[in-house]
C-alpha positions as CSV (number, residue, x, y, z in Angstrom):
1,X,24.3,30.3,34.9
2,X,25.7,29.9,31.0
3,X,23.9,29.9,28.1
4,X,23.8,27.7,24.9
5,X,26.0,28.8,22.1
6,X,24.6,28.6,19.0
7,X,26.9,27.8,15.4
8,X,24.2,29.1,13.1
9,X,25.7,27.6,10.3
10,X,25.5,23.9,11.9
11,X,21.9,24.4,12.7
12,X,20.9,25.5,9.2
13,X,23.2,22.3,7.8
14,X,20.9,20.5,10.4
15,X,18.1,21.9,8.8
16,X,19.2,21.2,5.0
17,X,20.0,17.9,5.7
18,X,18.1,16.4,8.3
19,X,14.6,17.9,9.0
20,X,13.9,19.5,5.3
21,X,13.8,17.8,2.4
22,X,14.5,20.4,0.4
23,X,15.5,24.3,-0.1
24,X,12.4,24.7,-2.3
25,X,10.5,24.9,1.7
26,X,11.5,28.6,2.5
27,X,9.1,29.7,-0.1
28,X,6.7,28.0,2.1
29,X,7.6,28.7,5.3
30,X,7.9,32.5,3.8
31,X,4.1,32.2,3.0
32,X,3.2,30.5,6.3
33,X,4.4,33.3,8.7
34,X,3.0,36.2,6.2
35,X,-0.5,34.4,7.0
36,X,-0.2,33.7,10.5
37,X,0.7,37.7,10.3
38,X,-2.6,38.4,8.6
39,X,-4.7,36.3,10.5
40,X,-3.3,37.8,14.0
41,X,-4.1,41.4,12.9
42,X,-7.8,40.3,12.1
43,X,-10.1,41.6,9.6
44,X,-11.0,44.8,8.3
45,X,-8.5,46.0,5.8
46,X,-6.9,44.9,2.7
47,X,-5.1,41.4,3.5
48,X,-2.4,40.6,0.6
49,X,0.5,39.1,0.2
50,X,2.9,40.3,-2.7
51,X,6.2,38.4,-3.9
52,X,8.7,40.4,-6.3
53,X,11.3,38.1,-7.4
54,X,13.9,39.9,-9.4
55,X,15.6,37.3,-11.4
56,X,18.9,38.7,-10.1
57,X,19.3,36.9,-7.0
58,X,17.1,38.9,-4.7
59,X,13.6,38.3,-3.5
60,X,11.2,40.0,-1.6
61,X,7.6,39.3,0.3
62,X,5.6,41.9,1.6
63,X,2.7,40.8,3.8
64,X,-0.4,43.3,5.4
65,X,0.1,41.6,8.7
66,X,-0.1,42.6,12.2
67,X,4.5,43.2,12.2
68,X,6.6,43.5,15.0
69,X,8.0,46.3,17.6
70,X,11.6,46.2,18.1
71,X,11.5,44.3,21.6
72,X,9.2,41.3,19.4
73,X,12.2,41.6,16.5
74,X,15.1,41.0,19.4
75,X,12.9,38.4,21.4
76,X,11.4,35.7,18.5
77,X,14.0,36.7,15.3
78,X,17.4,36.5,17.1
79,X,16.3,33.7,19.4
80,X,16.2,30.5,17.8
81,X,12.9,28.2,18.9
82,X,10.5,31.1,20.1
83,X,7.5,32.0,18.1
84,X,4.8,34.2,17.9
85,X,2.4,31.9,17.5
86,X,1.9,31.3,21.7
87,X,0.0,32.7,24.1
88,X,1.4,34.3,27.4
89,X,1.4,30.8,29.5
90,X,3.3,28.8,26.1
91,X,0.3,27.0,24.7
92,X,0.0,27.1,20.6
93,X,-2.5,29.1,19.2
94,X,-5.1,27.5,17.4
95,X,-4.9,29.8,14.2
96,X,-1.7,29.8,12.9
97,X,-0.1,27.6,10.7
98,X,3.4,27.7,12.3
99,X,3.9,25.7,15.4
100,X,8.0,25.9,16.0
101,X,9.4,29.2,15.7
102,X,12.3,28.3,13.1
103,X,10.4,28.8,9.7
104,X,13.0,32.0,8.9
105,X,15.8,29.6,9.8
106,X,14.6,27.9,6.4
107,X,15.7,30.6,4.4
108,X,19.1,30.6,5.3
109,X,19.1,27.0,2.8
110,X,18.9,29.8,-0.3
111,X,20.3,32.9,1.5
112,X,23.5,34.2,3.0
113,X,21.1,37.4,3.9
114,X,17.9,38.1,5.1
115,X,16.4,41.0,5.6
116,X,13.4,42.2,7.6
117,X,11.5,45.2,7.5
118,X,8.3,45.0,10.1
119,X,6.2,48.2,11.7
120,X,3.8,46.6,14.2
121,X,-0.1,47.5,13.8
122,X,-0.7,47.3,17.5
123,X,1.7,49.6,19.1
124,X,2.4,53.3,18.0
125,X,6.3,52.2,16.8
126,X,8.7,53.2,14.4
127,X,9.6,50.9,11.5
128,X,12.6,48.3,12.9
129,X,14.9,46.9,10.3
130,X,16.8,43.4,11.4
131,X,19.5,42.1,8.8
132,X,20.8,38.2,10.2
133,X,23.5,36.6,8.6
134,X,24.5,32.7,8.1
135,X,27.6,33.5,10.0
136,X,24.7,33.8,13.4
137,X,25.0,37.6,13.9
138,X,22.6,40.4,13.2
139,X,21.7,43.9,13.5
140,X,18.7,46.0,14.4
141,X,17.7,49.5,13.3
142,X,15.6,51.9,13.3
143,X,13.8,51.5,9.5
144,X,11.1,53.3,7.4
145,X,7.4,52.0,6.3
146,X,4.0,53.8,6.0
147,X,2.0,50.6,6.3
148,X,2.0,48.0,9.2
149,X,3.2,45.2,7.7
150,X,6.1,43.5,7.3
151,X,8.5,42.8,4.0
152,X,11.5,40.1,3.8
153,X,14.1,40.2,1.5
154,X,16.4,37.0,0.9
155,X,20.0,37.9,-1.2
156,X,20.7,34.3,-2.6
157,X,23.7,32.2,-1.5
158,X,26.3,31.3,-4.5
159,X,25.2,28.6,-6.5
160,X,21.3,28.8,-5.4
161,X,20.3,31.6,-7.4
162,X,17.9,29.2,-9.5
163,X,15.8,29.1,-5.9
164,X,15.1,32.7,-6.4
165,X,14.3,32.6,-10.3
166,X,10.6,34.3,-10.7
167,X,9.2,30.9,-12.6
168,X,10.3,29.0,-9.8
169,X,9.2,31.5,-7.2
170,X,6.1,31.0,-8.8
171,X,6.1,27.0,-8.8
172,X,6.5,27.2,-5.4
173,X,4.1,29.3,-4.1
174,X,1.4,28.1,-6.5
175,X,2.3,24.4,-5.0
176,X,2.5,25.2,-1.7
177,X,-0.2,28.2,-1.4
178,X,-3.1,27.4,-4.1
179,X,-5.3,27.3,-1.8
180,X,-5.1,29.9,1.0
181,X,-7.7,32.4,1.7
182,X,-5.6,35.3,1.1
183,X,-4.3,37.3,-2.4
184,X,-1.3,35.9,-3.1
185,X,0.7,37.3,-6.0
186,X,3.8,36.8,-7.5
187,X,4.9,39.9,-9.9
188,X,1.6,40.6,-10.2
189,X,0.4,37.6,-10.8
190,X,-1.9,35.7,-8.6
191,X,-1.2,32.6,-7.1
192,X,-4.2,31.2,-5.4
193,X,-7.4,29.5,-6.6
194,X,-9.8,30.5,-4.2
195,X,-11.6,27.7,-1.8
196,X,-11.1,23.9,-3.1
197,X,-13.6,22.7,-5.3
198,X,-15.0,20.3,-2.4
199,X,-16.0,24.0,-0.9
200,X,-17.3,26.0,-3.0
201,X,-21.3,26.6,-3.9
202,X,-22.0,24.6,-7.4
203,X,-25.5,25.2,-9.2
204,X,-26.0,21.2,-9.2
205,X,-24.8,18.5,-8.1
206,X,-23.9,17.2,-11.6
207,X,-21.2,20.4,-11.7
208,X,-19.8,19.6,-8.5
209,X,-19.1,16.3,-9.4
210,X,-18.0,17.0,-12.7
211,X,-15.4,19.5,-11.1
212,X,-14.4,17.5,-8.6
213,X,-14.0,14.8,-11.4
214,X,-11.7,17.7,-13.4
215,X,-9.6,18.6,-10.2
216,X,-9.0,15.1,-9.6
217,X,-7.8,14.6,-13.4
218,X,-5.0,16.8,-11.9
219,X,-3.6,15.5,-9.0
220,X,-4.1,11.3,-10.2
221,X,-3.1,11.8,-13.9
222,X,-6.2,10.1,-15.2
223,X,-9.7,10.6,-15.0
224,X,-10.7,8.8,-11.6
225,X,-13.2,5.8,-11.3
226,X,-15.3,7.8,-9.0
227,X,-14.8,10.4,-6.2
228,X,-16.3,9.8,-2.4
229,X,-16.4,13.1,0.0
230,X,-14.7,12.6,3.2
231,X,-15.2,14.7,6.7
232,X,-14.2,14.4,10.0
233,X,-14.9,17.2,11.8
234,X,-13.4,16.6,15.3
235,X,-9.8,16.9,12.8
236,X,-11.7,19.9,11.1
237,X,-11.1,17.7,8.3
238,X,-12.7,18.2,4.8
239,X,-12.0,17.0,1.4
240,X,-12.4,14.2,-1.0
241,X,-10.6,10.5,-1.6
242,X,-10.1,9.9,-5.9
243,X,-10.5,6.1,-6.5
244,X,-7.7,5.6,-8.9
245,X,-9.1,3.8,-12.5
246,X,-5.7,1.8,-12.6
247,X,-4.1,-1.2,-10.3
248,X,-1.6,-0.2,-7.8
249,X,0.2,-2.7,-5.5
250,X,-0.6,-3.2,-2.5
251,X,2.8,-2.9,-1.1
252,X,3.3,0.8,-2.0
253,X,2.0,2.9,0.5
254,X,-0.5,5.3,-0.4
255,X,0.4,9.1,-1.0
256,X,-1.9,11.8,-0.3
257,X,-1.7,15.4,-0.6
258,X,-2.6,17.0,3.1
259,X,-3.9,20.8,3.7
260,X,-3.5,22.2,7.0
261,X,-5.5,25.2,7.2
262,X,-5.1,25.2,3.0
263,X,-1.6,25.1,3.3
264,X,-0.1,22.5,1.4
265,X,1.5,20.1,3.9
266,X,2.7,17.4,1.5
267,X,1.6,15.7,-1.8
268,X,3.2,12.8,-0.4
269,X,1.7,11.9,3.0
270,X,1.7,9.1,4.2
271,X,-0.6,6.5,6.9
272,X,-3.9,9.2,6.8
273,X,-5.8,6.4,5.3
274,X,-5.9,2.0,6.5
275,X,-3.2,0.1,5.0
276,X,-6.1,-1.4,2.4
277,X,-7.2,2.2,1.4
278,X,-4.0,1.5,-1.6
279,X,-6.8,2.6,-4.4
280,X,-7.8,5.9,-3.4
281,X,-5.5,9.0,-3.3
282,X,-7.1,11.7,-1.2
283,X,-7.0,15.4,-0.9
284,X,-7.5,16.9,2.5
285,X,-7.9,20.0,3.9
286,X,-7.9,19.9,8.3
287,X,-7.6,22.6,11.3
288,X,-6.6,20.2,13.9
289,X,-4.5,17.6,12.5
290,X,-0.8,18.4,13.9
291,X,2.2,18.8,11.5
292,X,5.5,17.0,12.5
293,X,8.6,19.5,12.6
294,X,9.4,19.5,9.2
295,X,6.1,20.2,8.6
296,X,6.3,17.3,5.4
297,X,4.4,14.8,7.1
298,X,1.6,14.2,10.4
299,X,1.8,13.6,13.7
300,X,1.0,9.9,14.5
301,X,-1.0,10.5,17.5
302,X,-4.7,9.9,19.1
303,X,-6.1,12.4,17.0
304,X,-4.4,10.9,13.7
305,X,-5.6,7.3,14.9
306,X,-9.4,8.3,15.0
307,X,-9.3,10.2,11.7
308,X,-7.8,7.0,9.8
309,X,-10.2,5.0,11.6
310,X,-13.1,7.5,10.3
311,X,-11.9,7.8,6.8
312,X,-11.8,4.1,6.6
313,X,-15.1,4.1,7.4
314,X,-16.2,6.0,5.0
315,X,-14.7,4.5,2.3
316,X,-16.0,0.9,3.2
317,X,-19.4,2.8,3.2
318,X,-18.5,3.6,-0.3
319,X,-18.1,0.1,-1.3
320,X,-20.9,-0.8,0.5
321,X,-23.7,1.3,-1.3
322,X,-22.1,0.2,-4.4
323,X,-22.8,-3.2,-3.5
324,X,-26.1,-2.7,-2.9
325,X,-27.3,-0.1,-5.6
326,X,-25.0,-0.3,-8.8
327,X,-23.7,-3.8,-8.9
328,X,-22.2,-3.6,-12.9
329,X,-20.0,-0.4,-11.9
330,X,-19.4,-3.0,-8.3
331,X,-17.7,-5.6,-10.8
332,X,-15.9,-2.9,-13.1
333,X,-14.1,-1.5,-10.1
334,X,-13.1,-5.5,-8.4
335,X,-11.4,-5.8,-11.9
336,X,-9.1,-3.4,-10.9
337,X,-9.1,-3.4,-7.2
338,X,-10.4,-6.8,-6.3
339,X,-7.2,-7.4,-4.5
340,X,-7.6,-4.2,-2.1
341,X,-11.1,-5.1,-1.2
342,X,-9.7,-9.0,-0.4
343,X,-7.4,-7.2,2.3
344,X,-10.4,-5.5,3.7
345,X,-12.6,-8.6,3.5
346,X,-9.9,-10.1,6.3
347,X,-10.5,-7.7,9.1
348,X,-13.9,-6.3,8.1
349,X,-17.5,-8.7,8.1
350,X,-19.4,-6.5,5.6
351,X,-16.4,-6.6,3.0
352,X,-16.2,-10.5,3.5
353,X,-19.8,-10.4,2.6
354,X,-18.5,-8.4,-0.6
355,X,-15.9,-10.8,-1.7
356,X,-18.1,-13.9,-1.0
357,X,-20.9,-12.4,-2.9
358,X,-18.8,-10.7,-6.2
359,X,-15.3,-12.2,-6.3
360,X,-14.9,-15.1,-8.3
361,X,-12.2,-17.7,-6.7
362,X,-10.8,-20.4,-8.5
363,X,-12.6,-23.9,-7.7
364,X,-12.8,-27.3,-9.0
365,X,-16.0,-26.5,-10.6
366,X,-14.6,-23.2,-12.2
367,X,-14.5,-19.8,-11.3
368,X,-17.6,-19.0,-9.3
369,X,-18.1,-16.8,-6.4
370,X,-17.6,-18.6,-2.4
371,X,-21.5,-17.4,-2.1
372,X,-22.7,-19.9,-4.7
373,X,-19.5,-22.5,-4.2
374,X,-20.8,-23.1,-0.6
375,X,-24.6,-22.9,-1.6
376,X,-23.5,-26.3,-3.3
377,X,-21.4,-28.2,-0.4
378,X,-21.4,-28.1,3.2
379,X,-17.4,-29.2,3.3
380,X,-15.4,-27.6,1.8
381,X,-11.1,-27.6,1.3
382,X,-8.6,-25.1,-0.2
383,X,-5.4,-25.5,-1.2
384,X,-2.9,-22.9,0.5
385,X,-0.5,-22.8,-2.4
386,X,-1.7,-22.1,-6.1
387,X,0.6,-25.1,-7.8
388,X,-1.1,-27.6,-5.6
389,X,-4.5,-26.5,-6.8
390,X,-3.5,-27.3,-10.5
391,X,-2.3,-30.6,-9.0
392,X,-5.2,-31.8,-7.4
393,X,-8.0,-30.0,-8.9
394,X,-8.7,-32.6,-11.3
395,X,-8.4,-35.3,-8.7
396,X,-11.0,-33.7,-6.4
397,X,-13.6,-33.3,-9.0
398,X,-13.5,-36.9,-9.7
399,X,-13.1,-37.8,-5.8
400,X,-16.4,-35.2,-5.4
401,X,-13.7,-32.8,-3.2
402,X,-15.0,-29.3,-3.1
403,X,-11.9,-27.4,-3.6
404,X,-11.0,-24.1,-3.7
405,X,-7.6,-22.3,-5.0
406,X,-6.3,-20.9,-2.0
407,X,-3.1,-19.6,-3.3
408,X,-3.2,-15.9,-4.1
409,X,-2.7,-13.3,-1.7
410,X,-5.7,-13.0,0.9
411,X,-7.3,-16.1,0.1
412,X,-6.8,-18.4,2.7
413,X,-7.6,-15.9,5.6
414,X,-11.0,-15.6,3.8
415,X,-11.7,-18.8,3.1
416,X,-10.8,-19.4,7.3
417,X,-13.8,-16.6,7.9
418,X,-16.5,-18.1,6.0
419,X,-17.5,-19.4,9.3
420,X,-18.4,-15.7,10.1
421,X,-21.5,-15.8,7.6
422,X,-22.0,-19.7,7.9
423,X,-21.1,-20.7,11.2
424,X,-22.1,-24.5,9.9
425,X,-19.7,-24.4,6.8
426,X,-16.7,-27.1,7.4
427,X,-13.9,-24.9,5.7
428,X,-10.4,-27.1,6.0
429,X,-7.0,-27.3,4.5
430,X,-6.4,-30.0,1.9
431,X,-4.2,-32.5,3.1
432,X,-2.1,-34.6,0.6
433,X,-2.6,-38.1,2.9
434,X,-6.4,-37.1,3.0
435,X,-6.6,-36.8,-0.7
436,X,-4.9,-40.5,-0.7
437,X,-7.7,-42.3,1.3
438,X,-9.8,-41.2,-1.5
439,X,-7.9,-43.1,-3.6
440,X,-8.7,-46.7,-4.6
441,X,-7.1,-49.4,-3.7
442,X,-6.2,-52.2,-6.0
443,X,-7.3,-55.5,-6.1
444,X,-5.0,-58.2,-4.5
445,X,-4.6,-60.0,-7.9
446,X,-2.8,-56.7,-9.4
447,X,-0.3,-56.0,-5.6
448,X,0.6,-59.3,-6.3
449,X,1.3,-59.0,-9.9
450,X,3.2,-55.2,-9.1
451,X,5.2,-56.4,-5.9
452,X,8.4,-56.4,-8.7
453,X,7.4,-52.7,-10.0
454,X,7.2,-51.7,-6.4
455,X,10.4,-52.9,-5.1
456,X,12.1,-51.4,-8.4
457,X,10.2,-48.1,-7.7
458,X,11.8,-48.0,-3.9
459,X,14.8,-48.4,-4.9
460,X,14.6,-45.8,-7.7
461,X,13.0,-43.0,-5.9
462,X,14.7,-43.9,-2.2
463,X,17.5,-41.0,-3.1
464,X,14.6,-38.5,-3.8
465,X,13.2,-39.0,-0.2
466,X,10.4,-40.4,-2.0
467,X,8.1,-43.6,-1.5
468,X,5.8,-45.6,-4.1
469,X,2.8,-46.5,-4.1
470,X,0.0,-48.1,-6.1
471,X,-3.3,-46.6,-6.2
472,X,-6.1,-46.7,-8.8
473,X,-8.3,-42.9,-9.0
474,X,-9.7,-40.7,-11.7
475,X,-9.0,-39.7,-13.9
476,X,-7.6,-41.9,-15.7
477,X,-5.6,-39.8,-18.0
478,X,-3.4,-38.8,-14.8
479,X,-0.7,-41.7,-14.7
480,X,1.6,-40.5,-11.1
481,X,0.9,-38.3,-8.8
482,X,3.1,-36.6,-5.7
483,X,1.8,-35.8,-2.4
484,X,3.6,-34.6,0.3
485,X,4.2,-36.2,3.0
486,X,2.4,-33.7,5.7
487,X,0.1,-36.4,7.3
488,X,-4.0,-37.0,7.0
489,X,-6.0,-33.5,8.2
490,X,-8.0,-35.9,10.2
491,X,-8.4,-39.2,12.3
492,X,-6.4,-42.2,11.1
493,X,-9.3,-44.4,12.2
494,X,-12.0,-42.4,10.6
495,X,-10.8,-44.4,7.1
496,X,-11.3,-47.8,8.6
497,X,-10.1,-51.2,7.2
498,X,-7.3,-51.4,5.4
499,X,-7.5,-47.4,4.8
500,X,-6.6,-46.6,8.8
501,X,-3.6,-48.3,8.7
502,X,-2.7,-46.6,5.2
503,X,-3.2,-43.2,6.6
504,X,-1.6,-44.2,10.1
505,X,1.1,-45.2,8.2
506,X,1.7,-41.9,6.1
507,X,1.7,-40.0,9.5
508,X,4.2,-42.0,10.8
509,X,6.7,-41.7,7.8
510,X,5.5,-38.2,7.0
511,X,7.6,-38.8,4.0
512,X,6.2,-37.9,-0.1
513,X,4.9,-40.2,-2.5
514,X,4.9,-41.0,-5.4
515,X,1.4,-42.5,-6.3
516,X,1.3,-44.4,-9.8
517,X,-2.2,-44.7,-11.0
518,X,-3.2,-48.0,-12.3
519,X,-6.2,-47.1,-14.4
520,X,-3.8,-44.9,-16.6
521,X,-3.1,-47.6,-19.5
522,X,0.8,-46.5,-19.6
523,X,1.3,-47.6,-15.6
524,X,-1.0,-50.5,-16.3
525,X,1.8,-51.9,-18.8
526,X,4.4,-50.3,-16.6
527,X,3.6,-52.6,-13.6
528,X,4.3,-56.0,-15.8
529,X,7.6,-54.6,-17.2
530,X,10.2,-57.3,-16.7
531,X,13.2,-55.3,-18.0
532,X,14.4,-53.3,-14.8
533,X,16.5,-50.8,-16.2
534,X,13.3,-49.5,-18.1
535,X,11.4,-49.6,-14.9
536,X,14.1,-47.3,-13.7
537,X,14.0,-45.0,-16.2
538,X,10.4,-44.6,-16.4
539,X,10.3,-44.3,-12.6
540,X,12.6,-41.1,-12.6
541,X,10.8,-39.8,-15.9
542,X,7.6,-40.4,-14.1
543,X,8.8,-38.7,-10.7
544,X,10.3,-35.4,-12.9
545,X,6.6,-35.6,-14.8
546,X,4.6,-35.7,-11.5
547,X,7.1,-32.8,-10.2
548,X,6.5,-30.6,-13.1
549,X,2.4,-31.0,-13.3
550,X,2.3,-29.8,-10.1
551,X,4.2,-26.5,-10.2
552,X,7.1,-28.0,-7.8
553,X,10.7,-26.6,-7.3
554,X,13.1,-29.2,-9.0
555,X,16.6,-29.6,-7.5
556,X,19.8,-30.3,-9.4
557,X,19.8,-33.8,-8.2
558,X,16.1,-34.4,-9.2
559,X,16.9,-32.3,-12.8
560,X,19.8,-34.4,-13.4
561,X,17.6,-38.0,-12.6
562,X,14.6,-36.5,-15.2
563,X,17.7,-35.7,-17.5
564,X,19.2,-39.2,-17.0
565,X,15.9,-41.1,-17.7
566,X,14.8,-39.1,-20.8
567,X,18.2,-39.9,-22.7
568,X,18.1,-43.6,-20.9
569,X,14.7,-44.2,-22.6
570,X,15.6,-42.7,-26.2
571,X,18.7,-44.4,-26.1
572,X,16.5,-47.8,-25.0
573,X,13.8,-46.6,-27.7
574,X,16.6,-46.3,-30.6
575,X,18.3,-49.8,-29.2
576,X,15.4,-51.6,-29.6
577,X,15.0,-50.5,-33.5
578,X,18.7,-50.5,-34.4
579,X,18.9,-54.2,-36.6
């Protein structure tokens, strides 16, 4: 049997540039195993950890922990993916921080050198000294220290000096260590905070919150809307979600910054929240939640899946009692977030009631909430795409059509579960050919006298993909209109008469129109013209017009027919008052 050879140097380039994200983790990783050093000797001394960072390239961490014998230092520092942090039969010990036995690795992204000096607390040993190098070989000695303990000393690389510089030492240790129970100092100066606000005892209630309110400033950049305390305590999870006084999309995933066992994890994690959670950023502390190898980000596992599940819970309940206790702070916060708590409405009953109660849609009444909009009609229809709202809008509220703007994001799956909080409701997409059997016909005397216009129209609109037809509708001041040809939502034969053969016939084509109104005064003249060539122009200037009020994309050959017809008609304009 062989073993493995290791090339040191390829696993720490392995490490710099594949599971790290950056050198600026061996100051963590550095604090990590001085604390899981601590907490294995127990309590009942003076627990510190003290950083000296020289500004010459060296630095150095002493920690009061439990140390090493020699026969530890050969077994877990020479041999790459062991740790300390096991039990005799392999299985991870609860209280440590480190998981994977390569955190000293890390410093080998800053240091050609390290050095470590341990004396174990539990066994009557000498002090060992063990000196590794990047190249992968080391040495171990017989060393000198009073106290159990053990200090590391890091000699930089070339050209990472800056890594070791005491303000950035500092930086570090404050980002990544704020937090832990322990003194931490760096030159003497101390480094952590004490418990997070979220833990501590406050006199009232009002100075909780207004700390909470303060630390929160920090880590958003603006004083939040409001702040909601989160737990779930099968993660051991603590801490508190910031709802963020500004709009953020909804396409950026949210970033929170993750504690495990008050160790910064990352200020950047991602998926500990729903998707819809986008306006809250959250500050966590948890003892059970498991860190992926990099120790940057979580595990996605069963445990993960619950505590998203939880937290999402909680902050719907947030919403919720807002809702129901301070409905003018309820509106403030849908000005800003509206469009997060839409999301939610489409997988979640009690936000729908939210949205259908508070959100305002756009209808052809105004902009009224779906609560009172369907308190008014039993049917209603939407539009899926905002340009044919602005079309027919108008139409509809002369045809009686309750419509609503279906058109911005989230709209049209809400509008489809109306049904769950009025099972009677008739909710239905607008269809173009059942707008048109709305439409009045007109009278025979007026097809007869427009059989001409029509025929000119065919002609004219037939490279467009485009049919005419003669309608009369309010209102009046709307002289064409273009539906497309999608076919009538419902049954042909419902219309009846001469109307069942109409909308039969629009399935069958499935092909636009263009649908001139004759109670507009300008078609009414248009229909007697006798001159063809203005019918033509007016035709394509009509089509371009109809194109235009309804928000629709123009193509080069349809932009080239509007441009022909609007210099056809000057020119015909200036012709007719030239002497």
């Amino acid at each position: 049997m062989r073993n493995f050879s290791v090339d040191l140097r390829g696993v720490v380039d392995l490490l710099s540039r594949h599971l790290y994200s950056s050198p600026r983790v061996y100051v963590r990783e550095l604090l990590q195993n001085a604390v899981d050093a601590i907490t294995a000797r127990g309590g009942g001394w003076d627990a510190a950890i003290r950083i000296r960072a020289r500004g010459d390239g060296e630095l150095q961490i002493h920690d009061t922990g439990i140390g090493l014998t020699e026969a530890q230092v050969h077994r877990l520092l020479a041999t790459i993916g062991n740790s300390s942090k096991r039990d005799e039969l392999g299985f991870a010990r609860h209280d440590f921080l480190g998981q994977f036995g390569i955190g000293l690795l890390s410093c080998f992204l800053v240091a050609d050198e390290i050095e470590v000096v341990t004396k174990s607390a539990v066994e009557d040993a000498p002090a060992v000294v063990w000196r590794g190098h990047a190249d992968g070989h080391y040495t171990v000695r017989e060393g000198r220290r009073e106290q159990a303990g053990t200090t590391v000393t890091l000699r930089a690389r070339r050209d990472f000096e800056h890594w070791l510089e005491p303000s950035t030492v500092m930086e570090l240790a404050r980002h990544y260590g704020a937090l832990l129970p322990y003194d931490i100092r760096v030159n003497g100066e101390p480094v952590t905070e004490g418990p997070p606000p979220w833990e501590r005892e406050w006199p009232t209630e009002r100075e909780r919150r207004r700390a909470l309110l303060q630390y929160g400033t920090r880590i958003v950049g603006a004083e939040p809307f409001d702040v909601i305390d989160l737990a779930v305590p099968e993660a051991g999870l603590r801490g508190v979600a910031y709802v963020l006084p500004h709009q953020t999309s909804p396409g950026e995933p949210a970033r929170h910054r993750v504690y495990l066992k008050r160790m910064l994890l990352s200020d950047r994690a991602e998926q500990i929240t729903p998707e819809w959670a986008f306006f809250v950023r959250c500050v966590l502390d948890s003892e059970e939640l498991r860190p992926t190898a990099s120790r940057e980000q979580l595990y996605d596992d069963e445990l993960l899946d619950r505590t998203r599940e939880a937290l999402g819970g909680q902050l719907r309940g947030w919403l919720l009692r807002l809702a129901a206790t301070e409905p003018e702070r309820l509106r403030a916060f849908l000005a800003v977030h509206g469009l997060g708590v839409k999301a939610m409405a489409t997988r979640d009953v009690e936000m729908l009631r939210v949205v259908d109660e508070w959100i305002a849609f756009q209808t052809s009444e105004g902009e009224i909430p779906l609560s009172r909009f369907r308190a008014r009609h039993r049917t209603i229809r939407y539009t899926a795409q905002d340009e044919e709202f602005q079309q027919f809008a108008g139409i509809a509220a002369a045809q009686g059509i309750a419509l609503v703007n279906g058109g911005y994001a989230y709209d049209v799956e809400i509008l489809e579960r109306l049904r769950l909080l009025d099972p009677d409701l008739d909710v239905r997409r607008l269809e173009p050919a059942e707008l048109a059997t709305r439409l009045d016909p007109v009278g025979p005397d007026v097809a007869f006298a427009a059989r001409d216009f029509l025929r000119i129209a065919e002609r004219a609109l037939a490279g467009h993909g485009c049919e005419p037809a003669l309608r009369a509708f309010a209102p009046a001041t709307l002289p064409v209109l273009y539906l497309e040809g999608t076919g009538p939502a419902a049954d042909p034969q419902e219309a009846g008469g001469v109307w069942a053969q109409f909308a039969a016939d629009t399935v069958e084509r499935a092909r636009p129109m263009l649908v001139f109104n004759h109670r507009n005064p300008l078609i009414a003249r248009l229909t007697g013209t006798v001159n063809t060539e203005v019918v033509v122009l007016a035709v394509e200037a009509l089509y371009g017009y109809a194109l235009l009020a309804g928000r629709r994309p123009m193509r080069p050959e349809d932009v080239a027919a509007v441009n022909r017809a609007f210099l056809g008609l000057v020119e015909h304009a200036v012709h007719r008052e030239t002497p």
